[in-house]
VOMAR-934485 format. One line per 5 residues: number of its first residue (from 1); for each residue z, y, x of N, C-alpha, C. Coordinates in steps of 0.05 Angstrom, whole numbers, plus 5000, padded with zeros to 4 digits. Layout:
<recs>
NUM	Z Y X Z Y X Z Y X | ...
</recs>
This chain:
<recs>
1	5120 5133 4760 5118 5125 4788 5142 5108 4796 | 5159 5120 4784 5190 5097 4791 5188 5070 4778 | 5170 5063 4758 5164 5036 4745 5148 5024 4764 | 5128 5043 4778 5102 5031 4795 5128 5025 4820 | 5138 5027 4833 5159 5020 4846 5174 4995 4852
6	5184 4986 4825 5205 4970 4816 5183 4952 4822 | 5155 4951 4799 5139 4937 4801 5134 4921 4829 | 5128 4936 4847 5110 4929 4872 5144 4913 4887 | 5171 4928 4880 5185 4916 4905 5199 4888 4886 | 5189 4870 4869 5193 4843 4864 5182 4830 4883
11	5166 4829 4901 5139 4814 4912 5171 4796 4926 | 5185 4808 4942 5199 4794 4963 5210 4783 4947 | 5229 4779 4932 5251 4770 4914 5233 4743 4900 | 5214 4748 4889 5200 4720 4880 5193 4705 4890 | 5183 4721 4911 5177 4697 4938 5198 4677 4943
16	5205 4689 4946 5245 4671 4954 5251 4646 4942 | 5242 4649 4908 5245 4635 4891 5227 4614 4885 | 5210 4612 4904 5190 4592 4891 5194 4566 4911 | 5185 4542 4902 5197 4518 4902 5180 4503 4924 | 5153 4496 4926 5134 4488 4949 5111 4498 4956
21	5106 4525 4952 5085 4535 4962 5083 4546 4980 | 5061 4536 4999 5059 4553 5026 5060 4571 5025 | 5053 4585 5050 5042 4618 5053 5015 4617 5048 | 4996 4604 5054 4971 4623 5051 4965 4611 5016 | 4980 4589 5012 4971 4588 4976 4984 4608 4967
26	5007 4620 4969 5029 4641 4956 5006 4664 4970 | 4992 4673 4984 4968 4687 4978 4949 4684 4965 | 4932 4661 4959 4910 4652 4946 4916 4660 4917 | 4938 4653 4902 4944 4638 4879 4957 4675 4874 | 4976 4698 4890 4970 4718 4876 4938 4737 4882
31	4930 4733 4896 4896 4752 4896 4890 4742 4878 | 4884 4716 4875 4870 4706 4851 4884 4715 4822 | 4902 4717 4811 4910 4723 4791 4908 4748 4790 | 4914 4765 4808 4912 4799 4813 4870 4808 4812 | 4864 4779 4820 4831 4789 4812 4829 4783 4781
36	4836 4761 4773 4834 4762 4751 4841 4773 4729 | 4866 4796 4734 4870 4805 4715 4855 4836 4715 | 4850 4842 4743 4835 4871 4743 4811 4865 4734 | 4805 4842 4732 4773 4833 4717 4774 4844 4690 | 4783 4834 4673 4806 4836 4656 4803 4866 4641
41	4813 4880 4660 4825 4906 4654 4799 4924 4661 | 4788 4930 4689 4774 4939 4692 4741 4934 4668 | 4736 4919 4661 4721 4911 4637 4719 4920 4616 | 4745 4924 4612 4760 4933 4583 4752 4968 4589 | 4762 4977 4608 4761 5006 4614 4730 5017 4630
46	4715 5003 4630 4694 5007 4648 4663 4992 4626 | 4676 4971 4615 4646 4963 4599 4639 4939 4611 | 4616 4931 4600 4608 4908 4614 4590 4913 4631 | 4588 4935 4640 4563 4950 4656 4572 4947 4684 | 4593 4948 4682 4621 4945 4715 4604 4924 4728
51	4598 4900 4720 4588 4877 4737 4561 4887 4750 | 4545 4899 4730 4512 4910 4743 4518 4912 4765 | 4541 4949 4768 4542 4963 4781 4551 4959 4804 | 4574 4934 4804 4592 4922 4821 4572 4917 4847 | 4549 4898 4837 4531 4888 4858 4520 4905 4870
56	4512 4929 4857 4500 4960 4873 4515 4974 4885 | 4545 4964 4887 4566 4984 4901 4554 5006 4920 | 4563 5027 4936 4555 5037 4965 4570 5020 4979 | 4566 5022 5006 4583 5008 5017 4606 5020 5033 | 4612 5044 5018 4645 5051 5023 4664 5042 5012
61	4649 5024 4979 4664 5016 4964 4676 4988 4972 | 4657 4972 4981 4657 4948 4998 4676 4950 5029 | 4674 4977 5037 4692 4979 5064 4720 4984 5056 | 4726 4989 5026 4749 5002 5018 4758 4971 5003 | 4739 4957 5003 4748 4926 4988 4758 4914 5007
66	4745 4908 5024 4762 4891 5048 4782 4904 5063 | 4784 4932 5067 4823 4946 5061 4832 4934 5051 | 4832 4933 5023 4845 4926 4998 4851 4891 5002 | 4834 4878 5017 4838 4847 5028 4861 4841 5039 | 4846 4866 5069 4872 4856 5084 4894 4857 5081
71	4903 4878 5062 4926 4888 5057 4940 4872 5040 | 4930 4867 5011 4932 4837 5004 4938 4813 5010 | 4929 4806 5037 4933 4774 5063 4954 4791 5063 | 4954 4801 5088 4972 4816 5107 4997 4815 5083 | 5005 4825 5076 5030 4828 5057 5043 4803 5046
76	5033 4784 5040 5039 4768 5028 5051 4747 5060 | 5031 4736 5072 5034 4726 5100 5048 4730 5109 | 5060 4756 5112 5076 4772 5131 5113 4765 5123 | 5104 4769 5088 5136 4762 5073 5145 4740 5073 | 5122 4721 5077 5134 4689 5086 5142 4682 5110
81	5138 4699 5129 5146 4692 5157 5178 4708 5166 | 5174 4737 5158 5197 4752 5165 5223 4761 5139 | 5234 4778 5146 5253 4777 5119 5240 4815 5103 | 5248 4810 5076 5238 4824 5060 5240 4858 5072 | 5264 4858 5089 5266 4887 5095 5248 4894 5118
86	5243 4880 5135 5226 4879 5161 5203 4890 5147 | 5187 4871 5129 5161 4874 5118 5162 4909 5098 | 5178 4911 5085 5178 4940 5070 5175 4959 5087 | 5199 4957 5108 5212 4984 5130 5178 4984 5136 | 5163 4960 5153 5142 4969 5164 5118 4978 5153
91	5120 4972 5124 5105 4987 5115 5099 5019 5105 | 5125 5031 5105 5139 5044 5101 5134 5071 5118 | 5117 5061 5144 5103 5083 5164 5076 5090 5152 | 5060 5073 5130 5031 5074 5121 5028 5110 5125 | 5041 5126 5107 5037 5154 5105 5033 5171 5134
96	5049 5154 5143 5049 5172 5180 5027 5162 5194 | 5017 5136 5193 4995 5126 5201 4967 5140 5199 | 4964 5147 5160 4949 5162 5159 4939 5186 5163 | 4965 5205 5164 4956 5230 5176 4955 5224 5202 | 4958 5204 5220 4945 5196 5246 4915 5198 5245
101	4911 5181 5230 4874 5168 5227 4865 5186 5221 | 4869 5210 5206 4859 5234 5193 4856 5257 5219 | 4877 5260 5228 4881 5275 5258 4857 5261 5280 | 4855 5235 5283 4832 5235 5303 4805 5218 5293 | 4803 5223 5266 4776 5212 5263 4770 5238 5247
106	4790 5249 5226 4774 5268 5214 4785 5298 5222 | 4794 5297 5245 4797 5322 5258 4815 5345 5243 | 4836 5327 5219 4847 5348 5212 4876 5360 5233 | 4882 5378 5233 4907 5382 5252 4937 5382 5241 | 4952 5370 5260 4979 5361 5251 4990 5378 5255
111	5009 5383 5233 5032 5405 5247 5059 5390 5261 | 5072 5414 5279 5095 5390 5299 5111 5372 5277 | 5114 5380 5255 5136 5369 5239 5131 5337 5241 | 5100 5333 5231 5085 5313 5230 5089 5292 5257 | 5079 5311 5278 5082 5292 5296 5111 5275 5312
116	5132 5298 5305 5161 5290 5310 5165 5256 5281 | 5156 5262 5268 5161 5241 5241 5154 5222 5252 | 5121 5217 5271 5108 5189 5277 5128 5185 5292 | 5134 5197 5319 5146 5183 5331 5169 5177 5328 | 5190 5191 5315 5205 5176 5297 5209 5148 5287
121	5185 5150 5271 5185 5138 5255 5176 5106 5280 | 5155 5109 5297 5149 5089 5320 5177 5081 5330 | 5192 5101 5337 5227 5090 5344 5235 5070 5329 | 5237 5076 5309 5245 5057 5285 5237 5026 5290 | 5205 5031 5288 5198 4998 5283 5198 4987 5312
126	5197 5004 5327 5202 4988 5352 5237 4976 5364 | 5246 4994 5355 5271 4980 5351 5280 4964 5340 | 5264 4959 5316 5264 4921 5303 5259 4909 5317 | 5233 4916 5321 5212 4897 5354 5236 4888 5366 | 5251 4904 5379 5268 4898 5409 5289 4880 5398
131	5304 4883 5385 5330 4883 5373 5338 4856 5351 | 5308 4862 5339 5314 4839 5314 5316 4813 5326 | 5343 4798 5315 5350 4766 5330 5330 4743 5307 | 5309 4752 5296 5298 4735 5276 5280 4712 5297 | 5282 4710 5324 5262 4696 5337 5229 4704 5330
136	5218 4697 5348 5186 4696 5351 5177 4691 5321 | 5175 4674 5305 5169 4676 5273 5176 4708 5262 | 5197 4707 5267 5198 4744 5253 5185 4763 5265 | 5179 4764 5295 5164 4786 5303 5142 4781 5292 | 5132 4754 5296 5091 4753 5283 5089 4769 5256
141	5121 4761 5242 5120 4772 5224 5121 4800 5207 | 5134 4808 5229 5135 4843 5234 5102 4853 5232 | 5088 4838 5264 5072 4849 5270 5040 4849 5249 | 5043 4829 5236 5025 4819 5216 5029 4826 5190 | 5056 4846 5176 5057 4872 5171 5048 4893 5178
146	5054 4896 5205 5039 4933 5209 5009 4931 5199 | 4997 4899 5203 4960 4913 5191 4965 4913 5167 | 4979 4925 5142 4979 4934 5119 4990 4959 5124 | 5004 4975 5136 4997 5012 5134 4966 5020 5156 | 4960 5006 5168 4936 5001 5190 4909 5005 5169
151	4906 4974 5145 4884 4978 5132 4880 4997 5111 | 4914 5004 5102 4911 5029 5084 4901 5057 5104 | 4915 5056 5121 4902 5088 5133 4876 5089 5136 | 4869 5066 5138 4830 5067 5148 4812 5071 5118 | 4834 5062 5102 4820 5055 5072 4822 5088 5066
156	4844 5099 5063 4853 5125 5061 4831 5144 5072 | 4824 5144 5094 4814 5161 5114 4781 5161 5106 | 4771 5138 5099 4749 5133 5092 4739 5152 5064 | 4768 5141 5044 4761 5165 5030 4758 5185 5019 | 4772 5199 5047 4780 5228 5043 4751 5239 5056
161	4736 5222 5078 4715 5235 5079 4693 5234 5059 | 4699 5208 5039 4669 5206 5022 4680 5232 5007 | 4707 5235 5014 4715 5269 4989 4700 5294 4994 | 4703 5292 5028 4694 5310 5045 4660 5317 5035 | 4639 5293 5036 4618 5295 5034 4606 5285 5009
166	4617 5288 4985 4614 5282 4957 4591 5274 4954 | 4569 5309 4953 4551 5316 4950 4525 5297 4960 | 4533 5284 4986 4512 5269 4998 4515 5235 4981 | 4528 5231 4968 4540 5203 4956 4527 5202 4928 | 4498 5189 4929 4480 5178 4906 4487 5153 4887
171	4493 5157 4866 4492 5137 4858 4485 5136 4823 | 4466 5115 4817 4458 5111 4797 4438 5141 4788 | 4425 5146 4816 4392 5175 4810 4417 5196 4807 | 4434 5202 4802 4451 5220 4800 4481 5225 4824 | 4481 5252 4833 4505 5255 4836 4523 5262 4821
176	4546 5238 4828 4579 5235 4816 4597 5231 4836 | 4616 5230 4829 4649 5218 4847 4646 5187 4842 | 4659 5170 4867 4651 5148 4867 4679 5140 4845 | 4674 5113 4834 4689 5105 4821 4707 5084 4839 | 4726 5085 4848 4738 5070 4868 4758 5043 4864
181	4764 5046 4840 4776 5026 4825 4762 4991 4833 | 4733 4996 4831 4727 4968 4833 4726 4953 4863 | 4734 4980 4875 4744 4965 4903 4770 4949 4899 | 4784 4960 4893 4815 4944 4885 4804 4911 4875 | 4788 4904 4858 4780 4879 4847 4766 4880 4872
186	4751 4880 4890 4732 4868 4913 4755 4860 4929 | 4774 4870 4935 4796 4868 4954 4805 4839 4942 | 4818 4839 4916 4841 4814 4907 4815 4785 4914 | 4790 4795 4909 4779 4768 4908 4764 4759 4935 | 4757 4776 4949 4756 4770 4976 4784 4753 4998
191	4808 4769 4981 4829 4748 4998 4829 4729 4982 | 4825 4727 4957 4827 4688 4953 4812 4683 4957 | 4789 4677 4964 4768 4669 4974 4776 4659 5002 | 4784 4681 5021 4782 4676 5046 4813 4657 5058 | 4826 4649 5036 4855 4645 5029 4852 4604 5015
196	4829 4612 5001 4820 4583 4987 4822 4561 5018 | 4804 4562 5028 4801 4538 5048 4827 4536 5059 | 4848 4556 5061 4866 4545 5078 4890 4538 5063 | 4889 4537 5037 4911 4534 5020 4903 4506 5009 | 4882 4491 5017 4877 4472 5002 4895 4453 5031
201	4903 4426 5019 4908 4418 4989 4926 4428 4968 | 4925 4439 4950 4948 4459 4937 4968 4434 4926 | 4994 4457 4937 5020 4442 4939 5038 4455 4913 | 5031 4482 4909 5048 4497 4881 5052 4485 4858 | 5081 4481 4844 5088 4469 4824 5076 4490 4803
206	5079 4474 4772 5080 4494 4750 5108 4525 4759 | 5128 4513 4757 5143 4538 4758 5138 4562 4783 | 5115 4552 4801 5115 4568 4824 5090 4584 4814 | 5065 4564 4805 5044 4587 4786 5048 4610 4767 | 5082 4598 4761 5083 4625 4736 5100 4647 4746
211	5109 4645 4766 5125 4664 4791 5090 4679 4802 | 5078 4654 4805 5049 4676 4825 5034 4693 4804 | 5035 4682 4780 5018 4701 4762 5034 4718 4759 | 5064 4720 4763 5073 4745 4744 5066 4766 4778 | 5062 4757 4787 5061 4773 4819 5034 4789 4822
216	5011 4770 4816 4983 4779 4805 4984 4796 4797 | 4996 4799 4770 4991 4813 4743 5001 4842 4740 | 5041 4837 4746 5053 4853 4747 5061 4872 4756 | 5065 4850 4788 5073 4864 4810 5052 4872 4828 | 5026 4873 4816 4999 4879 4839 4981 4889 4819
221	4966 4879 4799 4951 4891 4783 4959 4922 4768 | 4978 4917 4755 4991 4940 4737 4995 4962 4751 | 5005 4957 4773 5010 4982 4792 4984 4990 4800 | 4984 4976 4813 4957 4988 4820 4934 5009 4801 | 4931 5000 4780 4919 5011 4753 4932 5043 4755
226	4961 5042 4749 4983 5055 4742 4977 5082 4771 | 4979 5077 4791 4984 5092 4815 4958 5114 4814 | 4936 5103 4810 4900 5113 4811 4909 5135 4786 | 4912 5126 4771 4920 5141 4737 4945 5169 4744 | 4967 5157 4757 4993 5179 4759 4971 5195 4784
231	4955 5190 4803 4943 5206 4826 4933 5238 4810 | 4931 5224 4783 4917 5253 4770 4943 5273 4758 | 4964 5262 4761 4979 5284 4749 5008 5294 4773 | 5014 5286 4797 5031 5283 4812 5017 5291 4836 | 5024 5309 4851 5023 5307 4881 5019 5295 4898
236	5006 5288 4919 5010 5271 4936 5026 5271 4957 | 5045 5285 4954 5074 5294 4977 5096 5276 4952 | 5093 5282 4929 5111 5271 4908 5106 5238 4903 | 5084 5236 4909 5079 5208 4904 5085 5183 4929 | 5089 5206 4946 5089 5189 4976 5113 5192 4975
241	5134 5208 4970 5169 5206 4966 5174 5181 4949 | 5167 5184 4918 5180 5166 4902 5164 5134 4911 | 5145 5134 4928 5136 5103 4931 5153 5089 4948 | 5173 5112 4968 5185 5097 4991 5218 5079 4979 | 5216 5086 4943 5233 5077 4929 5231 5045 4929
246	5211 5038 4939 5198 5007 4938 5219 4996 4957 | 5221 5003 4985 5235 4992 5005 5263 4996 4995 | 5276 5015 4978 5303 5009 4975 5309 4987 4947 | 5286 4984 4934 5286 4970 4911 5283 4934 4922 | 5264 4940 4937 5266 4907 4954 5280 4897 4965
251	5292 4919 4983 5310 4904 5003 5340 4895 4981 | 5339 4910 4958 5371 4910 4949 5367 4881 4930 | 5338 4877 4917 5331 4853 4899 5334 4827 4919 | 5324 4832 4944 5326 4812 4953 5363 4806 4971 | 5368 4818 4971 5403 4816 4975 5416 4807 4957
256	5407 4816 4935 5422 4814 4907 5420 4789 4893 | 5393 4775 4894 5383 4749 4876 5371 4733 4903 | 5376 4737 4918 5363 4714 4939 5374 4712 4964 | 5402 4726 4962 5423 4720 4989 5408 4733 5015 | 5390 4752 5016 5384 4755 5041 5390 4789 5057
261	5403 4778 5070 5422 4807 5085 5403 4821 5096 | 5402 4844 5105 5378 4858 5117 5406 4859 5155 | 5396 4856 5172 5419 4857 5199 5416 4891 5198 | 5436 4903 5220 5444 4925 5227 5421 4928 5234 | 5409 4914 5257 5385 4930 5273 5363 4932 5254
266	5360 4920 5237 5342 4922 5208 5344 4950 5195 | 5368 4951 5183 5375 4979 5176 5373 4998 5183 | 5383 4999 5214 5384 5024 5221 5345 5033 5240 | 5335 5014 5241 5311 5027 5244 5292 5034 5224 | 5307 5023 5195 5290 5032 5172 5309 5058 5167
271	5332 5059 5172 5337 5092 5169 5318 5110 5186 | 5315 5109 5208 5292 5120 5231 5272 5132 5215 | 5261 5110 5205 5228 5101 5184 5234 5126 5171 | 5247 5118 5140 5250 5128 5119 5258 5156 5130 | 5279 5155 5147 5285 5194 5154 5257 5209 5160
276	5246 5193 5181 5230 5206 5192 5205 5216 5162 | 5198 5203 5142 5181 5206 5132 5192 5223 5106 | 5214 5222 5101 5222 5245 5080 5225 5264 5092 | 5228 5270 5122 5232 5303 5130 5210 5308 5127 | 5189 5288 5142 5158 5306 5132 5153 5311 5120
281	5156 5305 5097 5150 5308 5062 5167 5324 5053 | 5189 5339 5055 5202 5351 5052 5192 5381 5066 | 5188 5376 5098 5176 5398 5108 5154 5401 5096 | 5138 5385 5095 5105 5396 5084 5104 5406 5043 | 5125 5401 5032 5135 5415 5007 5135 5448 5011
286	5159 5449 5028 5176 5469 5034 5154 5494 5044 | 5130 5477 5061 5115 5494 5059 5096 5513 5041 | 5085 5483 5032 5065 5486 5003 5075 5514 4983 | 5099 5507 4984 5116 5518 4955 5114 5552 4973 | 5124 5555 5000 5121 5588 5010 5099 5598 5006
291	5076 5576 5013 5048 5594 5027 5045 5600 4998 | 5052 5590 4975 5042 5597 4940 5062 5620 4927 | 5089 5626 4939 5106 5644 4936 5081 5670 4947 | 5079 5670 4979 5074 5684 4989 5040 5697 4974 | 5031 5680 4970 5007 5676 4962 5008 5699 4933
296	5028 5695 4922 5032 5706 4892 5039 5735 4898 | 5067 5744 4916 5064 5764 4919 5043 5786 4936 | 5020 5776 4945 5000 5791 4951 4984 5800 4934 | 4985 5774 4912 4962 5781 4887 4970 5803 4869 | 5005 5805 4868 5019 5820 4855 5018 5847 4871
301	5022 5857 4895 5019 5878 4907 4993 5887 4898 | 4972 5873 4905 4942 5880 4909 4940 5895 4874 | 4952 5878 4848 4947 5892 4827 4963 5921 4815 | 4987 5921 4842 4999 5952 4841 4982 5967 4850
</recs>
């Protein structure tokens, strides 16, 4: 998970580095390589049957693809307009977002810990809002970040209920668990697609294509693969800690190899962020781990 990390927080740092490519081609040119290589991969691990099936999707799989779009646009768009820490910090709320969406669409209930963290954590990025001297370009740019923890929570939420209602989810004359992976490829190629018309006439040198493929490949494909795979052996309190390793891995790559300072008011509302979201995760551990203490010594009484 700390490789899936490193992985994902190059995005800013390369960006930096590349020589004439817009923003919406420096989207087009990584979806497209990031479709292409989950083509690729998914094929390899799935068969050639993947394509049949692809076209028969349900259409949670298709609602979980254009998540996977926006989030895709959104991210990339967002890192061309504002500076690399703006874009991380705000992503950085996705986890609090979601136990939002979960709280009022799927009625689960928050505990206070939870709700002290959102707002917290709302302190935070609104204090960029107020504060940050990046002019009007950096706010759009803020704000055209937040719809990437926005389309993950919805993506999230969606399929915690297809979790919810398994049983009612047909597919291929048989009930199974959906295979969700090929939403990830519906996502990369829907944004180049929807990325194509506005990136034309393409302006990207050779050395900027081989910066976008390694971004495709490495820093979006692999992880991605990698994250679905570690989901089966890691926690999801553990997995949501070591991912917020991204924003300290970005912000320091891009300071480090691309001169770009993160300001005080930057910082200190991603301290806000990040506090707020490790106490929750910390509280909601702290719990887990009692109610299973407690849990053990009843089983142990009950067999005296």
């Amino acid at each position: 998970m700390i490789l899936v990390t490193l992985l994902w927080s190059m995005a800013g740092v390369v960006t930096r580095l590349l020589d004439s490519a817009p923003s919406f081609e420096v989207t087009f040119w990584r979806s497209t390589f990031n479709a292409l290589a989950l083509a690729v991969a998914l094929t390899l691990l799935r068969g050639i049957g993947l394509w049949r099936r692809l076209l028969y999707s349900p259409r949670v799989i298709w609602f979980s693809g254009i998540c996977w779009a926006i989030m895709f646009t959104a991210f990339m768009v967002a890192i061309t307009l504002t500076t690399v820490a703006n874009v991380l910090i705000t992503l950085a709320v996705g986890p609090l977002v979601t136990a939002l969406f979960a709280h009022l669409f799927l009625h689960h209930r928050l505990p206070p810990a939870t709700w002290l963290a959102i707002a917290g954590a709302s302190l935070g990025i609104v204090w960029m809002f107020c504060q940050d001297g990046g002019g009007g370009i950096a706010l759009i740019g803020t704000l055209v970040a937040l719809a990437v923890p926005l389309a993950g929570a919805a993506n999230f939420t969606i399929l915690q209920h297809v979790g919810m209602n398994r049983g009612k989810v047909i597919a291929a004359g048989e009930k199974q668990a959906l295979d969700m992976l090929p939403a990830v490829l519906i996502g990369a190629t829907l944004s180049a697609l929807a990325m194509l018309p506005l990136s034309w006439p393409f302006q990207a040198s050779t050395h900027d294509l081989c910066l976008l493929s390694y971004l495709g490949i490495f820093q979006l494909a692999l992880p991605c693969l990698l994250v679905v795979r570690l989901s089966r052996e890691l926690p999801a309190p553990e997995l949501i800690l070591l991912a917020q390793l991204e924003v300290v891995f970005g912000v320091t790559w891009a300071w480090l190899w691309a001169g770009e300072q993160p300001s005080m008011n930057t910082l200190s509302g991603g301290l806000l962020v990040l506090g707020a979201l490790v106490a929750n995760e910390l509280v909601r551990i702290f719990h887990a781990r009692t109610a299973k203490i407690c849990q053990r010594r009843n089983l142990f009484r009950r067999s005296i």
